[in-house]
N, C-alpha and C positions, 0 to 999 in steps of 0.2 A: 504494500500500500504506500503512494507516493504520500506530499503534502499535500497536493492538489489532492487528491482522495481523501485523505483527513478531510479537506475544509469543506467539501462536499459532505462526510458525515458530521460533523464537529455540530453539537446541540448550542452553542452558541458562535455567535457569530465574529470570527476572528480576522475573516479576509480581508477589513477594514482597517489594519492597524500597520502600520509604516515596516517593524519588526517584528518579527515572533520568533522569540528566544527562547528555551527551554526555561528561562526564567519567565518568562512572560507567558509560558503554556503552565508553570508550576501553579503563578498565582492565583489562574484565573479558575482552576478547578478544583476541585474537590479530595479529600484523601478516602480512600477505601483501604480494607486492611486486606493483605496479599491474598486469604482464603478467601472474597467476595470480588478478585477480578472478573471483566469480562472481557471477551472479546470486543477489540477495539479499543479498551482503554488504554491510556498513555501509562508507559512506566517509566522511570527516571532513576539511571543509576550513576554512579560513580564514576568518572572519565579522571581527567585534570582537575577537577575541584567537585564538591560535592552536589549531586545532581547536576552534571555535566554534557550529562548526554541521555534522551529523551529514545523510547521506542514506543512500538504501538503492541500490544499484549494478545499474540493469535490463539491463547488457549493451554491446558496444558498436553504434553506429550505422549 
């Protein structure tokens, strides 16, 4: 799934904003705790600084 595909499903409307930063995807939503993922939710882990890097959550294995 690209970004353009996020912004297509994305429940709010982000395609409006100059940047979208993993910071800027963290604030705007919600936290769910790991056993209530779902498909398509964002997860954010650990890169170069804390929540550094943003994926989209296909499910488990």
């Amino acid at each position: 799934m690209s970004q353009h595909d996020f912004h297509d499903q994305a429940p709010r409307n982000i395609s409006r904003l100059h940047s979208v930063t993993t910071d800027t995807l963290k604030h705007i939503g919600q936290s769910v705790p790991p056993d209530e993922r779902k498909p398509g939710d964002l997860v954010f882990f650990d890169t170069y600084k804390i929540d550094g890097h943003v994926g989209i959550y296909v499910g488990p294995f």
